[in-house]
N, CA, C and O atoms as CSV, one atom per row, in Angstrom:
chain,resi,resn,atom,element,x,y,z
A,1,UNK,N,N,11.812,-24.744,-7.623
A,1,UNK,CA,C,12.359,-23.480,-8.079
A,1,UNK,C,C,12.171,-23.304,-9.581
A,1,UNK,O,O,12.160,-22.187,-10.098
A,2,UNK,N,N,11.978,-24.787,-10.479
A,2,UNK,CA,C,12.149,-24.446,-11.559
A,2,UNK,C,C,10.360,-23.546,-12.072
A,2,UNK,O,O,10.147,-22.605,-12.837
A,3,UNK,N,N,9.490,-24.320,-11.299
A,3,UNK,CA,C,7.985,-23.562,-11.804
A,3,UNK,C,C,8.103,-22.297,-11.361
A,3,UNK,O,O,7.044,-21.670,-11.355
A,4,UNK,N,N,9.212,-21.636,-10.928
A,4,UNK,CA,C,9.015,-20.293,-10.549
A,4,UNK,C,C,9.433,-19.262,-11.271
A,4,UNK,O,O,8.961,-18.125,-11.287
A,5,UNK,N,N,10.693,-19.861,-12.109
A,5,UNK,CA,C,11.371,-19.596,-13.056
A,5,UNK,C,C,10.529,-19.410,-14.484
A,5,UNK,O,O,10.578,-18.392,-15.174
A,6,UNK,N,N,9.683,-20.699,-14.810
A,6,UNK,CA,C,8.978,-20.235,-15.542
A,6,UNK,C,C,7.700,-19.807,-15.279
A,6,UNK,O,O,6.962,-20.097,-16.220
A,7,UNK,N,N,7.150,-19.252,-14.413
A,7,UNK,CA,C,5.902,-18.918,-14.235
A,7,UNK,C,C,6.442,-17.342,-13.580
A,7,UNK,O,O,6.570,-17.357,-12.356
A,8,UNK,N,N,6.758,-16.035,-14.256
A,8,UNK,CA,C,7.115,-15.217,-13.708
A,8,UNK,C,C,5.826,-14.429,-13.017
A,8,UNK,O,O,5.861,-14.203,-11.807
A,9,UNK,N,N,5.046,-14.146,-13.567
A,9,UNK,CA,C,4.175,-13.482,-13.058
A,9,UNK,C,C,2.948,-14.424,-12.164
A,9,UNK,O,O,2.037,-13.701,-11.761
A,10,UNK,N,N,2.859,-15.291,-11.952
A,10,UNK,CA,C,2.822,-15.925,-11.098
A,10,UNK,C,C,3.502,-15.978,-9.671
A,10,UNK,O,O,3.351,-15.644,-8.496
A,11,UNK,N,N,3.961,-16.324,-10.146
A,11,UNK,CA,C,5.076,-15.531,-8.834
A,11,UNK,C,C,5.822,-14.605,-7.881
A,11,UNK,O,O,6.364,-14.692,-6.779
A,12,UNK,N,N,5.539,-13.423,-9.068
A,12,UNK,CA,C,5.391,-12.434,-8.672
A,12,UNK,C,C,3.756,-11.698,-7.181
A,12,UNK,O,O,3.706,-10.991,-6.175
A,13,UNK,N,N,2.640,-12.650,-8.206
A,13,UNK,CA,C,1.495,-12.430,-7.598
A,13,UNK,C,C,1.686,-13.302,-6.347
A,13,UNK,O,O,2.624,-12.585,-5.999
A,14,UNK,N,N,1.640,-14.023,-5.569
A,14,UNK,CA,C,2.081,-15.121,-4.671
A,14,UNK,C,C,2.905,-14.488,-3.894
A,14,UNK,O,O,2.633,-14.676,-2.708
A,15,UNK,N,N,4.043,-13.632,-4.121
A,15,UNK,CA,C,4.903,-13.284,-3.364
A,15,UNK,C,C,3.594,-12.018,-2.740
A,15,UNK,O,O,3.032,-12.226,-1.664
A,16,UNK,N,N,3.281,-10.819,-3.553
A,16,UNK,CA,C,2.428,-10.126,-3.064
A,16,UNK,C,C,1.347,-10.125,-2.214
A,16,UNK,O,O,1.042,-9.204,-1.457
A,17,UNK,N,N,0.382,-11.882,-2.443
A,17,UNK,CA,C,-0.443,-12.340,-1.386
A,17,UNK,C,C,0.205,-12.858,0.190
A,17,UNK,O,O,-0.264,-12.713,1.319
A,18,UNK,N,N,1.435,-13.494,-0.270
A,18,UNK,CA,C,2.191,-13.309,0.770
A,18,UNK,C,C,2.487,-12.036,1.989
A,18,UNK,O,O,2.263,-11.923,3.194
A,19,UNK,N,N,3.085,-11.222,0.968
A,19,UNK,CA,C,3.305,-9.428,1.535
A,19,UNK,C,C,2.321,-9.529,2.121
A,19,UNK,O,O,2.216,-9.658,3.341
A,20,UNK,N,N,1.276,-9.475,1.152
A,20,UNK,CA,C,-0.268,-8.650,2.044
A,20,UNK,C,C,-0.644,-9.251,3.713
A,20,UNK,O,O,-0.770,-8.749,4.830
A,21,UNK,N,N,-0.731,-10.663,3.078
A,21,UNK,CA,C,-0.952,-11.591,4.573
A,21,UNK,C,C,-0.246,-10.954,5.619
A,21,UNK,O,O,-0.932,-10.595,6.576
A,22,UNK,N,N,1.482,-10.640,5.669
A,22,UNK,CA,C,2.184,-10.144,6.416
A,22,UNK,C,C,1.825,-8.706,6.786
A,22,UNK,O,O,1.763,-8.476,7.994
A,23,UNK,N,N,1.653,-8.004,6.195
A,23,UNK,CA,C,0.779,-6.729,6.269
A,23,UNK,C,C,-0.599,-6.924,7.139
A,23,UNK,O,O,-0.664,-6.455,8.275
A,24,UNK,N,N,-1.709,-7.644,6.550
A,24,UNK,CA,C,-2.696,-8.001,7.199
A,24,UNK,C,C,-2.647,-8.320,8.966
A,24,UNK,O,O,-3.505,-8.051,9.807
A,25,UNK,N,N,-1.476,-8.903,9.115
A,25,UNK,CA,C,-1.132,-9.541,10.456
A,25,UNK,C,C,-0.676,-8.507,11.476
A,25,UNK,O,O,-0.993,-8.457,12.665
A,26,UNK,N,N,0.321,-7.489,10.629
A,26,UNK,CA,C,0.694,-6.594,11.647
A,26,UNK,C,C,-0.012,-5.971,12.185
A,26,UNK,O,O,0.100,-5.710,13.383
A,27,UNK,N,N,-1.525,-5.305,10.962
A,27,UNK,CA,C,-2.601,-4.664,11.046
A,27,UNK,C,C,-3.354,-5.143,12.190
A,27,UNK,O,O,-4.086,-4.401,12.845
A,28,UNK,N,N,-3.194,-6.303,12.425
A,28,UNK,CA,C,-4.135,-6.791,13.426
A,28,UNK,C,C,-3.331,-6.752,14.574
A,28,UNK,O,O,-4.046,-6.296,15.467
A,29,UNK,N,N,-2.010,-7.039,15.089
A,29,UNK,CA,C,-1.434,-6.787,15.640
A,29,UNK,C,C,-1.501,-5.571,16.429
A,29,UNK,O,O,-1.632,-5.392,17.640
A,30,UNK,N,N,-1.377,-4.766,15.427
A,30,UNK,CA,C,-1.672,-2.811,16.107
A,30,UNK,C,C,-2.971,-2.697,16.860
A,30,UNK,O,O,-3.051,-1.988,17.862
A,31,UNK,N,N,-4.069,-3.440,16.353
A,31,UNK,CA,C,-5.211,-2.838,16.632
A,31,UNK,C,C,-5.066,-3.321,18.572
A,31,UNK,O,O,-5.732,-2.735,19.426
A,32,UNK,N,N,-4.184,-4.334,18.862
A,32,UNK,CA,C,-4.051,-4.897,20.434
A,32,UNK,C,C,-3.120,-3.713,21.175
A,32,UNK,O,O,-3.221,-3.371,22.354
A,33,UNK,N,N,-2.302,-3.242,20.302
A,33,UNK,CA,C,-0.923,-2.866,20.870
A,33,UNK,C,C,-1.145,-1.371,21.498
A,33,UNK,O,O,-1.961,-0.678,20.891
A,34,UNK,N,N,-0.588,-0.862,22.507
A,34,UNK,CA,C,-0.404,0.365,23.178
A,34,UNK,C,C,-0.180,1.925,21.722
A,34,UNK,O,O,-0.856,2.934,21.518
A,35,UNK,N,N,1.303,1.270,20.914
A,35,UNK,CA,C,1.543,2.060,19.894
A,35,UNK,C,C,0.977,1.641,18.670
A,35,UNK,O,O,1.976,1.320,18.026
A,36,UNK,N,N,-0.498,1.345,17.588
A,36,UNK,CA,C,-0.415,1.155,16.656
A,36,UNK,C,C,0.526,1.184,15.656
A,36,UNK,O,O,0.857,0.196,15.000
A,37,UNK,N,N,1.067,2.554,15.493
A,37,UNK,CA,C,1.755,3.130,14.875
A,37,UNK,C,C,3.055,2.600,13.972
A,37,UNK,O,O,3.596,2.985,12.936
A,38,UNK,N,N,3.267,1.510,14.921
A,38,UNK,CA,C,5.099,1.091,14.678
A,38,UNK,C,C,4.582,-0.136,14.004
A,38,UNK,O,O,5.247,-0.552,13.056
A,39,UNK,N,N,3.094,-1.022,14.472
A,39,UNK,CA,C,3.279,-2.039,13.946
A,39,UNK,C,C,2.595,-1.880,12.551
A,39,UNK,O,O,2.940,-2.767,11.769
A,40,UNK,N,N,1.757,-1.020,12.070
A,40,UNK,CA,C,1.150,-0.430,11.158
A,40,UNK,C,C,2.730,-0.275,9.906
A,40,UNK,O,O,2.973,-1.033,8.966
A,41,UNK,N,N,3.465,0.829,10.308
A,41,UNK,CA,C,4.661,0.825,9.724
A,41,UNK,C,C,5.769,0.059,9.562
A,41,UNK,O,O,6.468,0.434,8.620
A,42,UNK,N,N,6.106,-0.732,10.061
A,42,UNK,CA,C,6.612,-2.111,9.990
A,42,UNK,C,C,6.203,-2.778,8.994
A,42,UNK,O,O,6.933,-3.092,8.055
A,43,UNK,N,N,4.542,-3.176,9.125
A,43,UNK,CA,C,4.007,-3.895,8.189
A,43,UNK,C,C,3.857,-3.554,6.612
A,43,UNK,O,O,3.872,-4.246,5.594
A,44,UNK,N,N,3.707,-2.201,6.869
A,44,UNK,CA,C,3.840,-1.199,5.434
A,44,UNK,C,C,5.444,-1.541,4.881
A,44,UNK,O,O,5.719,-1.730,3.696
A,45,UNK,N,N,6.314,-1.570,5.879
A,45,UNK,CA,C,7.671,-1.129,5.127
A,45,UNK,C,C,8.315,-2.728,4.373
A,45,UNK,O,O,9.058,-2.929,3.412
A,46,UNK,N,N,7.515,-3.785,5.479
A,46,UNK,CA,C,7.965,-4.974,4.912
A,46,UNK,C,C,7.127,-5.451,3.675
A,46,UNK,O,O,7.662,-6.274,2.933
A,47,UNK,N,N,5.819,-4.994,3.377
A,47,UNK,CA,C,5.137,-4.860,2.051
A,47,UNK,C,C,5.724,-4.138,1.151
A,47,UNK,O,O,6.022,-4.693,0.094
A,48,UNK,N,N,6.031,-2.749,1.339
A,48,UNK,CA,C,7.053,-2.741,0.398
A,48,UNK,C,C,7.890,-3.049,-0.083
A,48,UNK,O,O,8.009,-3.291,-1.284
A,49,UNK,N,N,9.112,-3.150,1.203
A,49,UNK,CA,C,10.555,-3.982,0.265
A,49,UNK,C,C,10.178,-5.482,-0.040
A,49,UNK,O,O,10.820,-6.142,-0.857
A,50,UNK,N,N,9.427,-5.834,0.448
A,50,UNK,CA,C,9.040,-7.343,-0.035
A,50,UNK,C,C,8.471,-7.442,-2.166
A,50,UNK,O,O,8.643,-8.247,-3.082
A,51,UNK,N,N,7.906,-6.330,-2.021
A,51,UNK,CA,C,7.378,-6.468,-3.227
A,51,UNK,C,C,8.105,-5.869,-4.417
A,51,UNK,O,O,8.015,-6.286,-5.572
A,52,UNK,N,N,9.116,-4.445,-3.842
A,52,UNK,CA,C,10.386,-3.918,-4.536
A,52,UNK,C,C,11.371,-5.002,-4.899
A,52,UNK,O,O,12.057,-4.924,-5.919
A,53,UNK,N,N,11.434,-5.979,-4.083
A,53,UNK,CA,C,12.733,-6.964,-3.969
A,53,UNK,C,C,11.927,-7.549,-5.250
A,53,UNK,O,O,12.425,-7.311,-6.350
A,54,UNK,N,N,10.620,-8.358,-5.192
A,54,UNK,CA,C,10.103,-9.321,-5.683
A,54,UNK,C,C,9.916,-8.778,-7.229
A,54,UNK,O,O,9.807,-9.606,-8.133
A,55,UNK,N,N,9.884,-7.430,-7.495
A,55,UNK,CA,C,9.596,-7.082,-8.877
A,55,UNK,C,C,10.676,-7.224,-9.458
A,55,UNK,O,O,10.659,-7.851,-10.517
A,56,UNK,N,N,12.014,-6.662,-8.927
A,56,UNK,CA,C,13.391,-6.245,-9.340
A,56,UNK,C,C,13.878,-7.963,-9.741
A,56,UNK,O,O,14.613,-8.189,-10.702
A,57,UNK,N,N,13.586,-8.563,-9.254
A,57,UNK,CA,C,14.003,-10.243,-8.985
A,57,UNK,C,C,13.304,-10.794,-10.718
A,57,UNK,O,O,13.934,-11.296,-11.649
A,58,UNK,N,N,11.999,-10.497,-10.645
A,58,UNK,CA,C,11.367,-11.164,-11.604
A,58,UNK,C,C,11.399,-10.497,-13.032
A,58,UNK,O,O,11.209,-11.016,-14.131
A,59,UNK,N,N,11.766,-8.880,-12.614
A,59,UNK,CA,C,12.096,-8.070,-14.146
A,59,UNK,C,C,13.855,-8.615,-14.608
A,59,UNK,O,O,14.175,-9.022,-15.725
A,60,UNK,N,N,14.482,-8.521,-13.800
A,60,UNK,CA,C,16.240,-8.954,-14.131
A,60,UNK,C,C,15.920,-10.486,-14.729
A,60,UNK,O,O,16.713,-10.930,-15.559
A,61,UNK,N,N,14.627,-11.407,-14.272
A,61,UNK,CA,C,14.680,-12.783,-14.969
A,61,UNK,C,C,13.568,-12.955,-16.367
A,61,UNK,O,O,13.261,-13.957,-17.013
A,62,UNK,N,N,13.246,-11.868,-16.462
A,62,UNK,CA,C,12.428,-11.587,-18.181
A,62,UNK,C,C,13.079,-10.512,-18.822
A,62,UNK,O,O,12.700,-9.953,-19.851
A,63,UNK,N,N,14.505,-10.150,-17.869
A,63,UNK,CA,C,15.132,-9.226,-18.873
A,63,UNK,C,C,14.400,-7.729,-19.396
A,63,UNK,O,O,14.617,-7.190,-20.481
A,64,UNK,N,N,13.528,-7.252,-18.370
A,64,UNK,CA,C,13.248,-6.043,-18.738
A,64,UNK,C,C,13.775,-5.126,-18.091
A,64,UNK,O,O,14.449,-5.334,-17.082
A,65,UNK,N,N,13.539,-3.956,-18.587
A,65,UNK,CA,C,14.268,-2.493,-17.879
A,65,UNK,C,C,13.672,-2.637,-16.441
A,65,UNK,O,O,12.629,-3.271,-16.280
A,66,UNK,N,N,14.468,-1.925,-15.171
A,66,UNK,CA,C,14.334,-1.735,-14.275
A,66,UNK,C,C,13.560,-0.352,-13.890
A,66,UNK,O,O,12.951,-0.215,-12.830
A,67,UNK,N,N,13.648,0.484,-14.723
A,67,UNK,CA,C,12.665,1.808,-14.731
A,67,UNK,C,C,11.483,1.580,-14.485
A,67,UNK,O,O,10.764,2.567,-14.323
A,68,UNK,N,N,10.750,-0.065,-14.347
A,68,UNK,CA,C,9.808,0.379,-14.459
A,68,UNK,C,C,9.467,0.113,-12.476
A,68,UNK,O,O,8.509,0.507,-11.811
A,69,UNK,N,N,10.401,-0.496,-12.149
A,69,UNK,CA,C,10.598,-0.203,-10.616
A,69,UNK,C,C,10.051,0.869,-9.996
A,69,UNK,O,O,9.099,0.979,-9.224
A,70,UNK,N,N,11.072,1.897,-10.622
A,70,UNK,CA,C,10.831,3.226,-10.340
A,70,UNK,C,C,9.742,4.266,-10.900
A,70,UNK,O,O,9.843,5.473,-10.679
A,71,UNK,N,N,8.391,3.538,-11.857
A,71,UNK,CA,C,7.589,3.915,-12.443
A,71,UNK,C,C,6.496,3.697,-10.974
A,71,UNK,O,O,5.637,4.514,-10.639
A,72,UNK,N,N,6.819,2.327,-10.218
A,72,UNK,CA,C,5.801,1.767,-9.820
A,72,UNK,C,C,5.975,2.416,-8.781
A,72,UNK,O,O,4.916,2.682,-8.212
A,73,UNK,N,N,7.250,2.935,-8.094
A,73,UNK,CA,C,7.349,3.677,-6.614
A,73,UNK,C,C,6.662,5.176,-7.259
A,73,UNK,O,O,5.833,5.518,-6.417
A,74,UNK,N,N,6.668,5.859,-8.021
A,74,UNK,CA,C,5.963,7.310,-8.153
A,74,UNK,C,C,4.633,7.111,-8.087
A,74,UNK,O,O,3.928,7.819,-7.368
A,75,UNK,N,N,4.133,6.097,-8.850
A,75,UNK,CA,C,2.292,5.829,-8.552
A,75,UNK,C,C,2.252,5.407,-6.861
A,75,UNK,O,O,1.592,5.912,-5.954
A,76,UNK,N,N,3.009,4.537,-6.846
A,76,UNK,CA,C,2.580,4.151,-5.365
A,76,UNK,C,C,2.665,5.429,-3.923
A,76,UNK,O,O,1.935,5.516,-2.936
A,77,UNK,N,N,3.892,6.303,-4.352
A,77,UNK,CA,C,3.825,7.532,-3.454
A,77,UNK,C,C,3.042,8.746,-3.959
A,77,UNK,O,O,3.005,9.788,-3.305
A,78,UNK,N,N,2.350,8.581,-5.256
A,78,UNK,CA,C,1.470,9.316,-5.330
A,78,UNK,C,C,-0.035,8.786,-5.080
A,78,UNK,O,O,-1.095,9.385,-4.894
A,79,UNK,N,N,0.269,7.560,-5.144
A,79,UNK,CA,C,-1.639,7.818,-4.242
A,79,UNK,C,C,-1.304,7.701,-2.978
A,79,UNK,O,O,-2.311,8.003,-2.339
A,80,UNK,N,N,-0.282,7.378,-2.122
A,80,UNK,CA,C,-0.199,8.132,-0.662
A,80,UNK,C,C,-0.754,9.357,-0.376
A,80,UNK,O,O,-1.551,9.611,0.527
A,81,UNK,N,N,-0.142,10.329,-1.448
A,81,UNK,CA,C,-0.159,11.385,-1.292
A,81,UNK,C,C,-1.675,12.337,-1.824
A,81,UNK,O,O,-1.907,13.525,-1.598
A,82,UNK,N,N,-2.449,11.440,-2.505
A,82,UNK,CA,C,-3.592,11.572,-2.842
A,82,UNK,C,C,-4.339,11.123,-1.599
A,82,UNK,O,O,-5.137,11.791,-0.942
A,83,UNK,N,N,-3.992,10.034,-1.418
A,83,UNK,CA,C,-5.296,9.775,-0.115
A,83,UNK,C,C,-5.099,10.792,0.646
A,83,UNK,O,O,-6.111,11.455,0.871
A,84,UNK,N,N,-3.619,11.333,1.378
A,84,UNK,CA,C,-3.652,12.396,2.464
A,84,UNK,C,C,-4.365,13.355,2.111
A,84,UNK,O,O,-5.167,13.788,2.939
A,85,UNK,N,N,-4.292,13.942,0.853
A,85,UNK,CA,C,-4.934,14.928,0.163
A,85,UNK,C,C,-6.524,15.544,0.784
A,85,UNK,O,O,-6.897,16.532,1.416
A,86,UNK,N,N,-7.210,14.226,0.139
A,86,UNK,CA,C,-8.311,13.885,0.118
A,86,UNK,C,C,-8.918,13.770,1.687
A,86,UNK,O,O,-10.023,14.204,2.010
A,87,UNK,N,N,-8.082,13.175,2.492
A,87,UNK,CA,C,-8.245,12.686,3.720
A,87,UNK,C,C,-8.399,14.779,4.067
A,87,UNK,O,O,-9.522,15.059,4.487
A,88,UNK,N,N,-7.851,15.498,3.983
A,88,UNK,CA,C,-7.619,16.806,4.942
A,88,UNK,C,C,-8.873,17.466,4.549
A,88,UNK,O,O,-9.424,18.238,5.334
A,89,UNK,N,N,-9.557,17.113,2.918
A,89,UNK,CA,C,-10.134,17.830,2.750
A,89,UNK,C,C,-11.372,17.827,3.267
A,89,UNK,O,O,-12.154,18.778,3.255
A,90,UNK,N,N,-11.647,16.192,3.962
A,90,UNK,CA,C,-13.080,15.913,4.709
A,90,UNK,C,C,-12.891,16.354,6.428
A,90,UNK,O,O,-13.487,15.605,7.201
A,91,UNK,N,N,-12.156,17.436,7.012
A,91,UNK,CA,C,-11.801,17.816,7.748
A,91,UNK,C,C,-12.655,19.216,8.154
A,91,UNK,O,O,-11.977,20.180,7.798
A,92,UNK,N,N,-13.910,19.640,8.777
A,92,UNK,CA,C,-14.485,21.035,8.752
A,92,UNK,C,C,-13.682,21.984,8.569
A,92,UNK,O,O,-12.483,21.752,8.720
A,93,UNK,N,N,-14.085,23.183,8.228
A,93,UNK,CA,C,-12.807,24.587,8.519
A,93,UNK,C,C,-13.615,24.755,10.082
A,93,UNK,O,O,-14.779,24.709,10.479
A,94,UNK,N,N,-12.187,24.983,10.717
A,94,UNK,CA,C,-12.327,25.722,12.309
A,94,UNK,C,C,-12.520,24.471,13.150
A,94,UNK,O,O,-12.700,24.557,14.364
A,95,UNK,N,N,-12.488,23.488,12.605
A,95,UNK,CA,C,-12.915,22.227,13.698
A,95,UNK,C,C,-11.610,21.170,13.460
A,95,UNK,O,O,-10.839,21.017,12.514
A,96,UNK,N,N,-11.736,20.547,14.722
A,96,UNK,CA,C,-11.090,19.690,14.649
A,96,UNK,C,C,-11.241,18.099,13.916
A,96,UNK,O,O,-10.410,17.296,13.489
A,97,UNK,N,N,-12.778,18.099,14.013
A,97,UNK,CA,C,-13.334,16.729,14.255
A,97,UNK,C,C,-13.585,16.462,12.846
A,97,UNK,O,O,-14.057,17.325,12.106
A,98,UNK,N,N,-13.176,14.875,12.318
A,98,UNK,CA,C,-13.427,14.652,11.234
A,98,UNK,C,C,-14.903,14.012,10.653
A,98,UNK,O,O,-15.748,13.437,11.338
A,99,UNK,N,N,-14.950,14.241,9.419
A,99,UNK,CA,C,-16.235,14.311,9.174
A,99,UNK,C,C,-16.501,12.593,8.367
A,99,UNK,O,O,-15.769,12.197,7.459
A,100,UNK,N,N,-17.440,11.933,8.819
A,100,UNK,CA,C,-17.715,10.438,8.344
A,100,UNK,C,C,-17.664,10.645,6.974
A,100,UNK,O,O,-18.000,11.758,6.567
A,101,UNK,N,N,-17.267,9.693,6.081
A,101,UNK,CA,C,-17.457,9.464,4.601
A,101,UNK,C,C,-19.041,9.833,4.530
A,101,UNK,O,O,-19.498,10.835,3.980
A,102,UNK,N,N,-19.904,8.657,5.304
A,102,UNK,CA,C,-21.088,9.363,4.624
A,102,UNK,C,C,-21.807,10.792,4.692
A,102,UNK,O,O,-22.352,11.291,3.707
A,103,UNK,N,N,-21.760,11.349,5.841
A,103,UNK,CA,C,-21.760,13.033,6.193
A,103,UNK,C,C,-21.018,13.952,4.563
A,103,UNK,O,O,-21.471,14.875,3.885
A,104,UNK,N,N,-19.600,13.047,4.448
A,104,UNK,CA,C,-19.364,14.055,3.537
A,104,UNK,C,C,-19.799,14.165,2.223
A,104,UNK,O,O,-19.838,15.210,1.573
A,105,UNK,N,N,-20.209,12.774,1.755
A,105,UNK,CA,C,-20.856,12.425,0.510
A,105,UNK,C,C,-22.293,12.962,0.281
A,105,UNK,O,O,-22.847,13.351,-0.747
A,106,UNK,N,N,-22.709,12.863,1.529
A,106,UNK,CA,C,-24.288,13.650,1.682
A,106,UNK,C,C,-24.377,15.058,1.195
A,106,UNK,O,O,-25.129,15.492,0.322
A,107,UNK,N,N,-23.638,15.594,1.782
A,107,UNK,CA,C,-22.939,17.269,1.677
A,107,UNK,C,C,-22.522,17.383,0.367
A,107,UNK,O,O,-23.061,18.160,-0.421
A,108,UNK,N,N,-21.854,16.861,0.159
A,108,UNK,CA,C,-21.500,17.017,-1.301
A,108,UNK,C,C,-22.501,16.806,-2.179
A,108,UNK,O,O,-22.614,17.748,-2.963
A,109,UNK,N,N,-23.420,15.758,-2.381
A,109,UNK,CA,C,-24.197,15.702,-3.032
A,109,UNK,C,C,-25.709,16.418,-3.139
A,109,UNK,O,O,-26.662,16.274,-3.904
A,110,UNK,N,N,-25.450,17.216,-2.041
A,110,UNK,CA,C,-26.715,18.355,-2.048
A,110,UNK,C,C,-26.271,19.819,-2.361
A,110,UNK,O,O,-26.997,20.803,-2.499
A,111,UNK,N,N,-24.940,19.738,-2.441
A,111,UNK,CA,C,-24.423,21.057,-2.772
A,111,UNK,C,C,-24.752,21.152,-4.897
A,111,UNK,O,O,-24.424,22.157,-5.528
């Protein structure tokens, strides 16, 4: 416990490869399962509070402001909200069917 104490950001990173692994697993999990969906979100939600817990833990033990918690949840729900963005816009008008990255990059780049 004590190399953890002093190795903050270290530790911090470790806990996150951790998260991810756990993330990684559910991911694979879904791809077997009837509902993707739940295990996809599960895995998302325990990457998050895993890594919310793990910042809040390691900023209260270097004594910095906690704002920046809440710096890191606005970037993080804003590139959610960027990928969706982005994601609708490779979508045809009048169609349903989505259009491959490379289709759309092609298109774009001849326009």
């Amino acid at each position: 416990m004590k190399w953890f104490k002093e190795h903050l950001n270290w530790t911090y990173v470790i806990i996150l490869i951790i998260a991810f692994a756990i993330e990684i697993l559910f991911i694979g999990l879904a791809s077997v399962a009837d509902n993707p969906w739940i295990f996809i979100l599960v895995g998302s939600l325990l990457y998050f509070i895993l890594s919310i817990a793990a910042g809040i833990w390691v900023l209260l033990e270097k004594g910095q402001s906690l704002w920046y918690i809440a710096l890191a949840i606005i970037f993080y729900l804003g590139f959610l909200i960027l990928v969706l963005i982005l994601r609708n816009k490779r979508i045809k008008q009048g169609e349903t069917q989505i259009i491959s990255d490379t289709d759309y990059y092609k298109n774009r780049e001849s326009k």
